[in-house]
C-alpha positions in Angstrom: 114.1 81.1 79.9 113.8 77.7 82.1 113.2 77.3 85.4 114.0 74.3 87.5 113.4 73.4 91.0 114.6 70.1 92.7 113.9 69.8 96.9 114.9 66.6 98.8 112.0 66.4 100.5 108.9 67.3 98.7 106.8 67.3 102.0 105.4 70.4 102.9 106.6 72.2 106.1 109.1 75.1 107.9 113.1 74.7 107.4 115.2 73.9 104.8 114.7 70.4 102.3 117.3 71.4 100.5 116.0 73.3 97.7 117.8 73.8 94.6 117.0 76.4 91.8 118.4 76.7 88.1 117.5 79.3 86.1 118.9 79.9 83.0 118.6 82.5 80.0 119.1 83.4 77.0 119.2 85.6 74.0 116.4 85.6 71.7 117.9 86.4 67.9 117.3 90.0 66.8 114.1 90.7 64.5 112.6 93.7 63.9 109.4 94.5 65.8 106.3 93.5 64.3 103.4 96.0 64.6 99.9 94.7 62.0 98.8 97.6 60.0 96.1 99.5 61.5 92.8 99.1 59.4 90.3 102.0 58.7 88.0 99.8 61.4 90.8 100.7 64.0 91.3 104.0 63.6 87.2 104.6 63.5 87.4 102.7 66.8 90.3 105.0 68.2 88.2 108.0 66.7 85.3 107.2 68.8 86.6 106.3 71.8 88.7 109.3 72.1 85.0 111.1 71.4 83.7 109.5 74.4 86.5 110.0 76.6 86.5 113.8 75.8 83.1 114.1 77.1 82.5 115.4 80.7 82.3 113.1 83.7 78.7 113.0 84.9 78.1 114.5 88.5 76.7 111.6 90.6 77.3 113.4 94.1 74.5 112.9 96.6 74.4 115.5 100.0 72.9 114.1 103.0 71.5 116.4 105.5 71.1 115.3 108.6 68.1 116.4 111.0 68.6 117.0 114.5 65.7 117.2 117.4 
C-alpha cells in the first residue's frame, strides 16, 4: 500500500487548501501461511494458563449498611 498526501497550502486552518490524496494498492504474491511449530514450552504454557482460567472468580463484593438516627 502507499499513501500520498499533497495540500497547497500546508498552513493549518478551516476550508479547503486543496488537498490531494493517492492511494494505491496492490497484490501481495500468494505464499502459504506460515505458522512456527509449537514447542513442548508452549503447549505447557497453554496447559497452565487454561488451569488458571478454569479456576473460580474470587468474590470481592463488599455490602455497606448504612445507619440511620
Amino acid at each position: 500500500m502507499r499513501l500520498y498526501c499533497h495540500a497547497d497550502d500546508p498552513e493549518p486552518g478551516i476550508g479547503d487548501h486543496g488537498e490531494h490524496h493517492l492511494i494505491q494498492l496492490w497484490r501481495a504474491p500468494e505464499t502459504a501461511p506460515v505458522h512456527p511449530d509449537i514447542t513442548a514450552e508452549d503447549r505447557q504454557a497453554r496447559a497452565e494458563y487454561a488451569a488458571d482460567r478454569a479456576l473460580p472468580v474470587e468474590d470481592y463484593t463488599i455490602t455497606y449498611t448504612t445507619q440511620t438516627q
